[in-house]
N, CA, C and O atoms as CSV, one atom per row, in Angstrom:
chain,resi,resn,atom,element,x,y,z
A,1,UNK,N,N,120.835,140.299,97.307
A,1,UNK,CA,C,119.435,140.248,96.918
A,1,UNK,C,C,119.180,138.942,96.174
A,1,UNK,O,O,119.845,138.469,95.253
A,2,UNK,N,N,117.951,138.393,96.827
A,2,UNK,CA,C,117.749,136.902,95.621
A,2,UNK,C,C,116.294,136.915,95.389
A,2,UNK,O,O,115.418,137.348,96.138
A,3,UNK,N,N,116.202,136.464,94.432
A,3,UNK,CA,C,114.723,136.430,93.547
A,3,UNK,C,C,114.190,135.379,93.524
A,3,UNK,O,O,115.072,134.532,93.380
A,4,UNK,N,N,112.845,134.748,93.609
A,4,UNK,CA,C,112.095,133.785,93.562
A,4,UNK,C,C,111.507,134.135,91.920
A,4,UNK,O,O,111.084,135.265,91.679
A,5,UNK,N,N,111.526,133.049,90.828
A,5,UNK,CA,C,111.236,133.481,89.787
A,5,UNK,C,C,110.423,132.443,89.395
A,5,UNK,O,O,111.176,131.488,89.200
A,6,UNK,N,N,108.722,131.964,89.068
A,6,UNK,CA,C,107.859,131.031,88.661
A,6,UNK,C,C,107.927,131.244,86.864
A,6,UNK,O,O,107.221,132.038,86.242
A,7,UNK,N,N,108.947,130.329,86.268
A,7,UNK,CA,C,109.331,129.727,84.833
A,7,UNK,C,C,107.717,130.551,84.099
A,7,UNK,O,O,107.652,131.562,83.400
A,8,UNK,N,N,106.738,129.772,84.530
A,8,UNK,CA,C,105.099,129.487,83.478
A,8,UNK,C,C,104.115,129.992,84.729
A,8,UNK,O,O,104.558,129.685,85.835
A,9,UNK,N,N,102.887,130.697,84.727
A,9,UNK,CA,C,102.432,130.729,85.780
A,9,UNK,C,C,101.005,130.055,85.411
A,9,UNK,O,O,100.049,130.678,84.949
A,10,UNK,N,N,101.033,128.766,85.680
A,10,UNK,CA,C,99.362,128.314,85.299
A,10,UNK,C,C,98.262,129.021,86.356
A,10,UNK,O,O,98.415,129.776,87.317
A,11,UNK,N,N,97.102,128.430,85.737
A,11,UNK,CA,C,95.959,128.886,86.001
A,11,UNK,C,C,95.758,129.148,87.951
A,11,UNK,O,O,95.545,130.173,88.600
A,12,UNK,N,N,95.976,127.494,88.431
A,12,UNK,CA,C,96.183,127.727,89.798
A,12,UNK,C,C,96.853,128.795,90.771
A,12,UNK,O,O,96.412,129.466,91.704
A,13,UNK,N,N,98.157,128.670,90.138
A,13,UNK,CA,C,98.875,130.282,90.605
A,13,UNK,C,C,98.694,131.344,90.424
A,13,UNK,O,O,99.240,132.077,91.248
A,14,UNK,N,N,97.878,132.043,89.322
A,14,UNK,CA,C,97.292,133.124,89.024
A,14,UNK,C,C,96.354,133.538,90.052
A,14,UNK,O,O,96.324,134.674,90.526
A,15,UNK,N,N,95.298,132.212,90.504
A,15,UNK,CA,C,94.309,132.606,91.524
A,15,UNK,C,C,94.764,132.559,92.556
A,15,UNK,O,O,94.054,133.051,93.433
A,16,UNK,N,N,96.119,131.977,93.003
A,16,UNK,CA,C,96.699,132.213,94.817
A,16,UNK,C,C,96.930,133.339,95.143
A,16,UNK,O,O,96.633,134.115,94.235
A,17,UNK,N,N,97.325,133.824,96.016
A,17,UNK,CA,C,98.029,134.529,96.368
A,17,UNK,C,C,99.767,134.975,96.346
A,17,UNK,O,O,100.329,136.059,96.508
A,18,UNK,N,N,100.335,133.441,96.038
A,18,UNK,CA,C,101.385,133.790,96.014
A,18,UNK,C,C,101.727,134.557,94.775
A,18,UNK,O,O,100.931,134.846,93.882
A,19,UNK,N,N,103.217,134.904,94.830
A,19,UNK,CA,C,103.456,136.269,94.017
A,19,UNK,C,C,105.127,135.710,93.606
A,19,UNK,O,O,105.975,135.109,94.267
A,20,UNK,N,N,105.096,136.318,91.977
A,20,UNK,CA,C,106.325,135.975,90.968
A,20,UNK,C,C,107.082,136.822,90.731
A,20,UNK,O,O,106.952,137.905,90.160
A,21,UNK,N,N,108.120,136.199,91.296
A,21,UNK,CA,C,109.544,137.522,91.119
A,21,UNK,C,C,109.727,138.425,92.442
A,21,UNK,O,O,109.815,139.647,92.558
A,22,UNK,N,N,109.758,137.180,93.589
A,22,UNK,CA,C,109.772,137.663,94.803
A,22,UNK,C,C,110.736,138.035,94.923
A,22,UNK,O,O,111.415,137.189,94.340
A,23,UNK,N,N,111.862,139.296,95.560
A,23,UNK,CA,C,112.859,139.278,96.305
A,23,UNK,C,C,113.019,139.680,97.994
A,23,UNK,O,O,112.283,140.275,98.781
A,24,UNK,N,N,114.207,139.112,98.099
A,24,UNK,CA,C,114.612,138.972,99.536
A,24,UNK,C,C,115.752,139.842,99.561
A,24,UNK,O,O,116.231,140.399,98.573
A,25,UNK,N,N,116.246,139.948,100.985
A,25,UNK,CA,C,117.956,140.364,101.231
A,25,UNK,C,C,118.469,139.466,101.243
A,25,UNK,O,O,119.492,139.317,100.575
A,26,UNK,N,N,117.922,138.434,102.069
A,26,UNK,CA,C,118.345,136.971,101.734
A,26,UNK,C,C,118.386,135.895,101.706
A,26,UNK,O,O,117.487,135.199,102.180
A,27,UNK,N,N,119.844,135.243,100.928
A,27,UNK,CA,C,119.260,134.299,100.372
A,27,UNK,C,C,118.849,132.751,101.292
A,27,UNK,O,O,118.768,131.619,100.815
A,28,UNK,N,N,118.674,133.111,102.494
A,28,UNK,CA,C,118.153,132.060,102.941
A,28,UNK,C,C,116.893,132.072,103.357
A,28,UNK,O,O,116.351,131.089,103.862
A,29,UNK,N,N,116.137,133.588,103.110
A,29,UNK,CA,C,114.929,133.662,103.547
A,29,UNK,C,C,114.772,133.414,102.106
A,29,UNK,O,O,113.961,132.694,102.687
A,30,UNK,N,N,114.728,133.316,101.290
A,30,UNK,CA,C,114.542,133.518,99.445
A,30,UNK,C,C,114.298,131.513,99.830
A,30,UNK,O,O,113.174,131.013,99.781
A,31,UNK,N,N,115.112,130.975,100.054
A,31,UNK,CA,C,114.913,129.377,100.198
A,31,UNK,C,C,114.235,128.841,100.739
A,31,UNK,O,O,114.059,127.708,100.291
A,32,UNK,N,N,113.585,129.130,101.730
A,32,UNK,CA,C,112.379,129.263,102.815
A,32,UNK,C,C,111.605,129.150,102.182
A,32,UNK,O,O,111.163,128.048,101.860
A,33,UNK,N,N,111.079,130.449,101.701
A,33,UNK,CA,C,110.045,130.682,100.964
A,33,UNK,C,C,110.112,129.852,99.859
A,33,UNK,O,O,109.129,129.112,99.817
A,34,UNK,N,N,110.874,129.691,98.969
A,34,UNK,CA,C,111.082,129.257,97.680
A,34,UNK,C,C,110.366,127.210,97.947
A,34,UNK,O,O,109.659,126.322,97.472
A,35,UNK,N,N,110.930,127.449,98.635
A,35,UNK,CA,C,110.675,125.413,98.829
A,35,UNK,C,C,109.895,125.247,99.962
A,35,UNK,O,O,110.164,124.327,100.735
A,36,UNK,N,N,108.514,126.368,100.284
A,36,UNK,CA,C,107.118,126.422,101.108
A,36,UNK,C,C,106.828,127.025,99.488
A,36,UNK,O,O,106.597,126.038,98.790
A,37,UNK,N,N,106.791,127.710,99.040
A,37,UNK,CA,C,105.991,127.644,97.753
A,37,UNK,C,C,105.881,126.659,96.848
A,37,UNK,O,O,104.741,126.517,96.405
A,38,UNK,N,N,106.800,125.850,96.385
A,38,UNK,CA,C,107.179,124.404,96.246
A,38,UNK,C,C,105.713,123.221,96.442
A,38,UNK,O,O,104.802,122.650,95.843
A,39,UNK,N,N,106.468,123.460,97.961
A,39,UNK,CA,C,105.465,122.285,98.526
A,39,UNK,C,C,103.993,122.708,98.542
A,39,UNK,O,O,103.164,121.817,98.358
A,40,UNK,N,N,103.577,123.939,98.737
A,40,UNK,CA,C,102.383,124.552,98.519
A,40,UNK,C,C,101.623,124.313,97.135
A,40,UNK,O,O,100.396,124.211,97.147
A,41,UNK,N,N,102.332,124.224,95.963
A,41,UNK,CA,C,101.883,124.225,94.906
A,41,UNK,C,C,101.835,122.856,94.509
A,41,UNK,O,O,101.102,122.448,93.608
A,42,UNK,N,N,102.699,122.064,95.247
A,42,UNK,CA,C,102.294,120.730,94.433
A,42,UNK,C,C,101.441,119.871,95.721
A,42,UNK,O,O,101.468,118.643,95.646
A,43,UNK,N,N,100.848,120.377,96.648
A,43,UNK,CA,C,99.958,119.750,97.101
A,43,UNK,C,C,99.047,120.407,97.203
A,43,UNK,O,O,98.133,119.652,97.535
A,44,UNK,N,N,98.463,122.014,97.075
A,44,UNK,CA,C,97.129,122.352,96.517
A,44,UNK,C,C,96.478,122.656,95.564
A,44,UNK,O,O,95.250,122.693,95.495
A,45,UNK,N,N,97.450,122.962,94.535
A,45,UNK,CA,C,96.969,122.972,93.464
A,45,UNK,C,C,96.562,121.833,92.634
A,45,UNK,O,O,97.145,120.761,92.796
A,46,UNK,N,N,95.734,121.930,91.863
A,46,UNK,CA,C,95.038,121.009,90.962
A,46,UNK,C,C,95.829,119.765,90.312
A,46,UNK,O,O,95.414,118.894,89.547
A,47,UNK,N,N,96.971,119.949,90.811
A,47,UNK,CA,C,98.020,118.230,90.382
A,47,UNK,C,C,98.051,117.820,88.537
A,47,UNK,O,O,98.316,116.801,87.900
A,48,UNK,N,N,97.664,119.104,88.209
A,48,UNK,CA,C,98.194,118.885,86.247
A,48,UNK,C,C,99.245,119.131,86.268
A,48,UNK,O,O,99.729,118.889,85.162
A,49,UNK,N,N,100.222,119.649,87.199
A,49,UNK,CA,C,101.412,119.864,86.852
A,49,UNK,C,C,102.275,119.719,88.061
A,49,UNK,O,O,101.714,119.734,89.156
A,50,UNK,N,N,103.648,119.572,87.995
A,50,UNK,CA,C,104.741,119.205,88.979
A,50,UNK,C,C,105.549,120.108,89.208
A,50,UNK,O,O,106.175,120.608,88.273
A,51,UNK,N,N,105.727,120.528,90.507
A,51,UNK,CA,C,106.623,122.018,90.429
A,51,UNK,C,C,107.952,121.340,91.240
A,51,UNK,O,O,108.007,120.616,92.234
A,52,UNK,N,N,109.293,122.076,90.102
A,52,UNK,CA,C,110.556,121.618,91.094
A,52,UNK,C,C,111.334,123.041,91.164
A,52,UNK,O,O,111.351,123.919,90.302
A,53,UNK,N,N,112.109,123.022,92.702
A,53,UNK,CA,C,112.403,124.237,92.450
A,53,UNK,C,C,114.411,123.966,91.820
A,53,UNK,O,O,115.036,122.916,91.968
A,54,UNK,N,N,114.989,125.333,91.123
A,54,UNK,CA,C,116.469,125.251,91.337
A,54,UNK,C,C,116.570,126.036,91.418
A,54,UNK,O,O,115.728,126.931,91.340
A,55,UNK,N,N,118.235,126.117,91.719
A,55,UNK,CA,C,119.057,127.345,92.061
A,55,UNK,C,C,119.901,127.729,91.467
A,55,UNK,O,O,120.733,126.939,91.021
A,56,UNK,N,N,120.000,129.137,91.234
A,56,UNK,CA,C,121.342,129.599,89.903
A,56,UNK,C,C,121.812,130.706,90.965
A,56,UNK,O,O,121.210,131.775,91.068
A,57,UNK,N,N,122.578,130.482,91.503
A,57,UNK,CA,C,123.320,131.773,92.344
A,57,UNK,C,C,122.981,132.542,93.348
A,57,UNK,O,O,123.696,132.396,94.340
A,58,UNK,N,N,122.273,133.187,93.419
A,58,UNK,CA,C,121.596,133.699,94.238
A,58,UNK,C,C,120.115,133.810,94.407
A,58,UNK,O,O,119.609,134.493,95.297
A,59,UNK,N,N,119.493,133.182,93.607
A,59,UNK,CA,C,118.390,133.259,93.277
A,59,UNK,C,C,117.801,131.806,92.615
A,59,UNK,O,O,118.408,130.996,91.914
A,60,UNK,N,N,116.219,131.774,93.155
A,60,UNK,CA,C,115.721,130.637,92.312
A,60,UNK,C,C,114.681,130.570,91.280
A,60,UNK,O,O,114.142,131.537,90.741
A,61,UNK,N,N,114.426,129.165,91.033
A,61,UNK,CA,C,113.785,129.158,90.171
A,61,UNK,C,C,112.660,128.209,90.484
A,61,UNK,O,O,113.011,127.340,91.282
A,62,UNK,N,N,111.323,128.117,90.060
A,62,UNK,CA,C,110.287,126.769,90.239
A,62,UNK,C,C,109.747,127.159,88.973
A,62,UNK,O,O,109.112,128.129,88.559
A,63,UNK,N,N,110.335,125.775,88.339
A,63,UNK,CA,C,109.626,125.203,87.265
A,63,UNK,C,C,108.469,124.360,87.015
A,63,UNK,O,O,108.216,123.536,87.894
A,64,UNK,N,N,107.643,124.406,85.890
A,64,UNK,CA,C,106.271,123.482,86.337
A,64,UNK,C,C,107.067,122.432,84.714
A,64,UNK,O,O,107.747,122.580,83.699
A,65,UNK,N,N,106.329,121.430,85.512
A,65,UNK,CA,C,106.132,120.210,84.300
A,65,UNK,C,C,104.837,119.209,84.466
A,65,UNK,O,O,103.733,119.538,84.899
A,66,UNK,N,N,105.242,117.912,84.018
A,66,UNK,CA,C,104.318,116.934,83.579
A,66,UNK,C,C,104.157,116.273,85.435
A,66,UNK,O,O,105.093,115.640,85.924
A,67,UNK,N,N,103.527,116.412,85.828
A,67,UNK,CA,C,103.465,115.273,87.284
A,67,UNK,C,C,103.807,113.993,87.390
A,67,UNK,O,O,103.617,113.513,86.272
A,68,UNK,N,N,104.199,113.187,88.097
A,68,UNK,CA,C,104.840,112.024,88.111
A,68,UNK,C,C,103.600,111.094,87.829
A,68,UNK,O,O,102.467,111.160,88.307
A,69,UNK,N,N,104.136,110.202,86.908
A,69,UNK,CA,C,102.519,109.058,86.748
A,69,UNK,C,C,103.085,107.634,87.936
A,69,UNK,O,O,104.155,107.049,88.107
A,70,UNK,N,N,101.859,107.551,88.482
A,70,UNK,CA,C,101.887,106.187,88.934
A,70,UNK,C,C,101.718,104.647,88.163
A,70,UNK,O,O,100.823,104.207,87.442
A,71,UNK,N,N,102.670,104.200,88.531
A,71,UNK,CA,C,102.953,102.702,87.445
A,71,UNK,C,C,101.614,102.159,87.611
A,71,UNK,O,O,101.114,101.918,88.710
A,72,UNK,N,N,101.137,102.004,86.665
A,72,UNK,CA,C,99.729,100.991,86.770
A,72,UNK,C,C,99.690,99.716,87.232
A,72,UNK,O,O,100.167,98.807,86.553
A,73,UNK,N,N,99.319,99.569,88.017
A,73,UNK,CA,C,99.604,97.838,88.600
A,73,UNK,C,C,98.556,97.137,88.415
A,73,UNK,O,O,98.704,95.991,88.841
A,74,UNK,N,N,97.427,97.366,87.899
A,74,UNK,CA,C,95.992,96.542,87.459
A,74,UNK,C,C,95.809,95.433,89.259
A,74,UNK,O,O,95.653,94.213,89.315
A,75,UNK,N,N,95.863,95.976,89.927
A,75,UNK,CA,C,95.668,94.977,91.095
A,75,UNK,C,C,96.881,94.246,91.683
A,75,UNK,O,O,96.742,93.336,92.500
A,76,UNK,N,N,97.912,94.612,91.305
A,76,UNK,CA,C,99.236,93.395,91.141
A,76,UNK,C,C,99.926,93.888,92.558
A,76,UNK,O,O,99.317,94.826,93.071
A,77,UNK,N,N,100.818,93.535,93.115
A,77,UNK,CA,C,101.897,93.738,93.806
A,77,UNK,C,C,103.214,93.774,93.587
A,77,UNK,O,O,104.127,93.709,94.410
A,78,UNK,N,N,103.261,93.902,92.203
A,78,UNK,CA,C,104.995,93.786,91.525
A,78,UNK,C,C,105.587,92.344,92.194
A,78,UNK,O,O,106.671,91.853,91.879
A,79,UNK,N,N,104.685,91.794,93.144
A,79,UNK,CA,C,105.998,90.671,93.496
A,79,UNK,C,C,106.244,89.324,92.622
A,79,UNK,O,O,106.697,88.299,93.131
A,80,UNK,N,N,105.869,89.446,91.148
A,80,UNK,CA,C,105.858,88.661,90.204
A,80,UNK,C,C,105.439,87.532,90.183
A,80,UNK,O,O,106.024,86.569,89.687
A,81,UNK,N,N,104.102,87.527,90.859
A,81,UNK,CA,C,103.407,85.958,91.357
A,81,UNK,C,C,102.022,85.842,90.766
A,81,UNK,O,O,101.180,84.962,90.945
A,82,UNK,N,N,101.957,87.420,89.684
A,82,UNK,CA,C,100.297,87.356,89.788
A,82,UNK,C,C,100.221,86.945,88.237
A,82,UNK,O,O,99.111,86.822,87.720
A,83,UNK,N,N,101.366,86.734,87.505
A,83,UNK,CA,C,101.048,86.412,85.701
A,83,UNK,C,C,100.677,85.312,85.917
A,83,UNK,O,O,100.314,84.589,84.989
């Protein structure tokens, strides 16, 4: 048996449909799902937060955090020609 377990459940996930503390028989349908919920959440939901998933044994986990910031480039191309 493996469990899909969401760490924090923000606001976005509350209103989906998907569902916390999923289990499977197994654990490769549990991974399936686990990393399509993944990708589901960090491209429809509202992007305040970053979901990664891990694994402890038989079972996982998706954690939320801070989203990745994009380096500010003020117009630049990093190719060090524009100072």
């Amino acid at each position: 048996m493996s469990t899909i377990n969401i760490d924090r459940e923000c606001g976005c996930f509350r209103r989906s449909n998907l569902e916390n503390n999923k289990s499977f028989e197994s654990k490769d349908d549990a991974l399936m799902e686990a990393q399509a919920m993944v990708n589901h959440m960090n491209s429809k939901f509202c992007k305040k937060h970053a979901f990664a998933l891990s694994e402890s044994g038989d079972n996982f986990s998706i954690t939320m955090g801070q989203p990745a910031q994009a380096a500010p480039t003020g117009g630049c191309c990093g190719g060090g020609h524009c100072d």
